[in-house]
C-alpha positions in Angstrom: 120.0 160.4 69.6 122.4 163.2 70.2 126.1 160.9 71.2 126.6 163.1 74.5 123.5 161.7 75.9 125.0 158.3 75.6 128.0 159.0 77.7 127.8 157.7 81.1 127.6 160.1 83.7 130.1 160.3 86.7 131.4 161.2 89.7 135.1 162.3 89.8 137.5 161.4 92.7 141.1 163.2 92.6 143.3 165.5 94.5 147.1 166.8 92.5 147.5 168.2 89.0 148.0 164.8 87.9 144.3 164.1 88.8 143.1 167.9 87.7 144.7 167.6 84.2 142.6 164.3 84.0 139.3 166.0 85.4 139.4 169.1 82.6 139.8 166.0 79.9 136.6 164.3 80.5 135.1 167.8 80.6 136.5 168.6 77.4 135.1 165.2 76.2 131.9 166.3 77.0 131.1 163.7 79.6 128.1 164.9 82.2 130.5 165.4 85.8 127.6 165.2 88.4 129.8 165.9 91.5 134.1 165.9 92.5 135.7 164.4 95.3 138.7 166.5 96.9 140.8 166.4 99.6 139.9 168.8 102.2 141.8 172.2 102.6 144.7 172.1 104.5 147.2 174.9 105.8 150.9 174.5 104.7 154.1 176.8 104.7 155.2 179.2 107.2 152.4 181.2 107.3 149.8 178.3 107.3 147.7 179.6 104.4 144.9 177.6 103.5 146.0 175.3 100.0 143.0 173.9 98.2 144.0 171.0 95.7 144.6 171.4 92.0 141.5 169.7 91.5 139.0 171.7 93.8 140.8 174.8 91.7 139.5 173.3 88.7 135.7 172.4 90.1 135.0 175.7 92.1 136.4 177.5 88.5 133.9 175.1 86.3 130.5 175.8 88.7 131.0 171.7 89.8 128.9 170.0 93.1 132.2 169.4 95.5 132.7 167.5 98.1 135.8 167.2 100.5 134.9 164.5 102.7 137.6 163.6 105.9 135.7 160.3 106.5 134.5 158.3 103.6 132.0 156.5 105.4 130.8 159.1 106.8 126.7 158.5 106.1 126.2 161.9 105.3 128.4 161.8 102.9 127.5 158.3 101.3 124.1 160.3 101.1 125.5 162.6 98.9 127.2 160.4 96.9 124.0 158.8 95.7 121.9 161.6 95.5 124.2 162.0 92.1 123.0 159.3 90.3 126.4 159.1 88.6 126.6 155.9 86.1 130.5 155.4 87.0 132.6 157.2 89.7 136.5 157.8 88.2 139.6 157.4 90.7 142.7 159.3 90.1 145.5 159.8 92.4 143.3 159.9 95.4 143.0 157.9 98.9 141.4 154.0 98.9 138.1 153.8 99.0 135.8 151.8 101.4 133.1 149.0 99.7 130.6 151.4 100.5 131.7 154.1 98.2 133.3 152.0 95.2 130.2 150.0 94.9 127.8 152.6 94.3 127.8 153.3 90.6 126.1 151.2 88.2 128.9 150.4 86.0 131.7 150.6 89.0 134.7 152.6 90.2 137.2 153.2 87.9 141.2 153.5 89.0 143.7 155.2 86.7 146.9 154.3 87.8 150.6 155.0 86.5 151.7 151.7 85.9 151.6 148.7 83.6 149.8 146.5 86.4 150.1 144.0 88.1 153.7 145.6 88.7 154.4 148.6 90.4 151.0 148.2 92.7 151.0 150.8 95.3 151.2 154.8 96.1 154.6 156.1 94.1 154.6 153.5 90.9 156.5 156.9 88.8 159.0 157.0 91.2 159.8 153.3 91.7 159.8 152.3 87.6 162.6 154.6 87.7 164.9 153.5 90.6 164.2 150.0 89.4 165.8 150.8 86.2 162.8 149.7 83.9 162.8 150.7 80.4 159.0 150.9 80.1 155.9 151.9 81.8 152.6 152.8 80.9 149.2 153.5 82.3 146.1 151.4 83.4 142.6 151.8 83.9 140.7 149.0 86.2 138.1 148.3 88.3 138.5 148.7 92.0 138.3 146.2 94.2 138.9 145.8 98.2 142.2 145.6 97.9 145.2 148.4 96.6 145.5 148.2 92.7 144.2 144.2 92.2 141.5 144.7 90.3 140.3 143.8 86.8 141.8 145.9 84.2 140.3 147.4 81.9 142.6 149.2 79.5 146.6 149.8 79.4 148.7 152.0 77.2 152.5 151.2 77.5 155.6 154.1 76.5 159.1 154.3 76.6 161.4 155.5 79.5 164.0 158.0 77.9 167.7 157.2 79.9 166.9 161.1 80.6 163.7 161.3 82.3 163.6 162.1 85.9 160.3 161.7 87.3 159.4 165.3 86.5 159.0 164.6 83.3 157.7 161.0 83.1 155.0 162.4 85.1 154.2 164.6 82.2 154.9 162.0 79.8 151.9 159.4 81.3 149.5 162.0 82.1 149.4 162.9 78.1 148.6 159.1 77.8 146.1 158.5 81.1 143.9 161.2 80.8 142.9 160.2 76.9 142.7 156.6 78.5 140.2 157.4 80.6 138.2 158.5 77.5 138.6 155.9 75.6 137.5 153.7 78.3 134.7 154.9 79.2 133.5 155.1 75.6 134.1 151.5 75.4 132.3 151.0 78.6 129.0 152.7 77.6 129.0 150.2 74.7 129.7 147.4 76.0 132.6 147.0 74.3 135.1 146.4 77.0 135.8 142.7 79.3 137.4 143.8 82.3 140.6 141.0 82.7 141.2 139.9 85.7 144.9 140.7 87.0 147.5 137.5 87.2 150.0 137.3 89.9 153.0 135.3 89.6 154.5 136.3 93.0 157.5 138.0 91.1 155.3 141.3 90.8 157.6 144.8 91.5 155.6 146.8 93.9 155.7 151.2 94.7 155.6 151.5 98.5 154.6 154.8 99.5 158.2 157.4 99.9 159.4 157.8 103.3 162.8 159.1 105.1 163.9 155.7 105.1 163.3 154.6 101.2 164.7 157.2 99.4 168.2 157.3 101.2 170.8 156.4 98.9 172.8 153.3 98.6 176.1 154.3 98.1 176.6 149.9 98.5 174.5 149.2 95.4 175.9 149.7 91.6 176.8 152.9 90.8 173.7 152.9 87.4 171.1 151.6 90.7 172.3 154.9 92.8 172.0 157.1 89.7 168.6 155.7 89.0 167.5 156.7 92.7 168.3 160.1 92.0 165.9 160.7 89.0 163.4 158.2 90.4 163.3 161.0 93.6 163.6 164.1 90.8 162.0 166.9 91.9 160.1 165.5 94.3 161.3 164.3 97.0 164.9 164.2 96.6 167.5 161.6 97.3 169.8 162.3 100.3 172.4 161.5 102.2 174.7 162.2 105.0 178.5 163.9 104.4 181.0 165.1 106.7 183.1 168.1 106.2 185.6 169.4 108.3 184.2 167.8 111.1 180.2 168.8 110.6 177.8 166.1 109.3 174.9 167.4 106.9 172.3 166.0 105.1 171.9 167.1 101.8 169.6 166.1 98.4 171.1 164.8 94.6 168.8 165.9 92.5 170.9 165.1 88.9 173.5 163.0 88.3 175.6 160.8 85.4 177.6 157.6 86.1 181.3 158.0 85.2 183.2 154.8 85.4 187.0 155.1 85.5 189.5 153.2 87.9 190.5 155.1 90.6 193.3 155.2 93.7 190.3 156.9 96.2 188.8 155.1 98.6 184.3 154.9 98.2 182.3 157.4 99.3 185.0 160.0 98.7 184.3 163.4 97.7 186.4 164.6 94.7 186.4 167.7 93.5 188.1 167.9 89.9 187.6 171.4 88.4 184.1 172.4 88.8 182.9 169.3 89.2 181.9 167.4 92.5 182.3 163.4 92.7 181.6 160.9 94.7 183.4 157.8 94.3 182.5 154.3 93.8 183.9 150.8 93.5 182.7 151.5 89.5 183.9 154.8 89.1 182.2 157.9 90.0 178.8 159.6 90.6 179.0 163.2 89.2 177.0 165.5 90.9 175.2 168.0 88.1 172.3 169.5 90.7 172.2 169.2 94.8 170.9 171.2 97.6 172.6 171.4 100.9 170.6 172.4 104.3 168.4 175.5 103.9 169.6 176.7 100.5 168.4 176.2 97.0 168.5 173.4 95.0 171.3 174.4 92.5 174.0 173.3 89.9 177.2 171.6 91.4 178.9 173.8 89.9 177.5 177.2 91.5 178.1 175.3 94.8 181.7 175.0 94.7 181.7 178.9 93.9 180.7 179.4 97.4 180.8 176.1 99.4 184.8 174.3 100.1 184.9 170.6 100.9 188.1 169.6 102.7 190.4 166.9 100.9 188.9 164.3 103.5 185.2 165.0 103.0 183.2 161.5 102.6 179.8 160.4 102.3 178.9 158.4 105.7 
């Protein structure tokens, strides 16, 4: 029998490049992709183009059945869904999914998430590994369940966290790792060579709440290594910020690179320094140096090129 044949067929749910990098691996692969899920279009920017997802890019260029459901329970759509026949529906980086949809599939609904579960459960686990400060992450495939990232897992692959990765390019980092994951398990699932182990919680698990204004503030109270570790845990995307004031004007701007420097100092915390071309912030510890920041409705750029243009008075601090 030719091996293709033997590869389960499926159904592929996923919306970002993280997902669509996954999507063109399994088609490499050679597994049969009966349909794709996809967010629907949606108009962004100033001129409200319509934006179709990374992964509908992908499916529309490949000839694939799509589907961009706004209600996952919508019947019609369930209809759909099993007029595939797909032996195994595979989740990345896409919304929960109601009992109705995960349990159609013979051999379930498989989750690829960015994390070494049980920790890190939740809708940013890149970000949060970072501003945690954990030396190690890793990927893991499971079964889903009824509730967010509990169910039993299937495969893991664990890698390092460089003191230099931002989560730019961890991102990179564990989709080199999840996609061929995905593979693997579902090779081992089509032979029955996989027990799915079911997840133990201790109560001590980290978790990777979805980013809001309020979470990705920075904590100029906290050690100066946690605040650095918020800025590349929220590098590129979405950017830690804060609140200065400057000759009387408040503004919010972004940190987007930063290095710990700790040194006594005479200042105050919370200070803006500027020493040559370089903009601190000071600290009970020392100093954050500022390498790459973005003020309101300008470029992200280096510190540096900033003080070329921009003057902060001797009593500008960080409220």
């Amino acid at each position: 029998m030719n091996s293709e044949k033997r590869l389960p067929s499926l159904v592929f749910f996923g919306t970002p490049e993280f997902a669509r990098y996954c999507l063109e691996t399994l088609l490499e692969a050679g597994f049969p992709v009966q349909g794709v899920v996809t967010a629907p279009d949606r108009k962004a920017g100033r001129g409200k183009e319509v934006r179709v997802s990374a992964v509908k890019s992908l499916a529309t260029a490949k000839g694939l059945p799509l589907l961009q459901p706004t209600n996952l329970k919508d019947p019609e759509f369930i209809t759909e869904l099993q007029s595939l026949e797909a032996d195994v529906q595979i989740v990345v980086a896409f919304r929960m999914l109601p009992r109705v949809v995960w349990e159609l599939p013979e051999l379930g609904t498989i989750n690829l998430h960015a994390s070494l579960l049980p920790n890190f459960r939740g809708a940013a686990p890149i970000n949060w590994v970072l501003i945690e400060g954990e030396h190690k992450t890793g990927v893991t495939t499971f079964l889903i369940n009824e509730q967010i990232d509990t169910g039993a897992i299937l495969k893991q692959r664990e890698i390092e966290i460089a003191p230099t990765d931002d989560a730019g390019t961890l991102h990179d980092k564990l989709l080199r790792f999840g996609a061929p994951l995905i593979v693997e398990t579902l090779k081992d699932i089509s032979t029955n060579g996989l027990v799915p182990k079911e997840q133990q919680f201790t109560g001590m698990e980290k978790e990777a709440p979805k980013l809001t204004s309020e979470n990705t503030e920075l904590d100029w109270i906290a050690p100066l290594e946690h605040i650095a570790n918020q800025v590349r845990g929220l590098s590129p995307y979405p950017g830690a910020w804060s609140v200065f004031e400057n000759k009387g004007k408040q503004e919010r701007f972004k940190i987007f690179k930063a290095k710990v420097f700790c040194e006594k100092h005479k200042y105050p915390p919370k200070k803006i320094v500027i020493q040559g071309d370089q903009l601190l912030i000071t600290h009970a510890e020392g100093y954050l140096v500022c390498l790459e920041i973005q003020l309101p409705n300008k470029k992200r750029m280096p510190a540096k090129a900033l003080l070329n243009g921009y003057h902060f008075a001797a009593d500008a601090f960080i409220l």
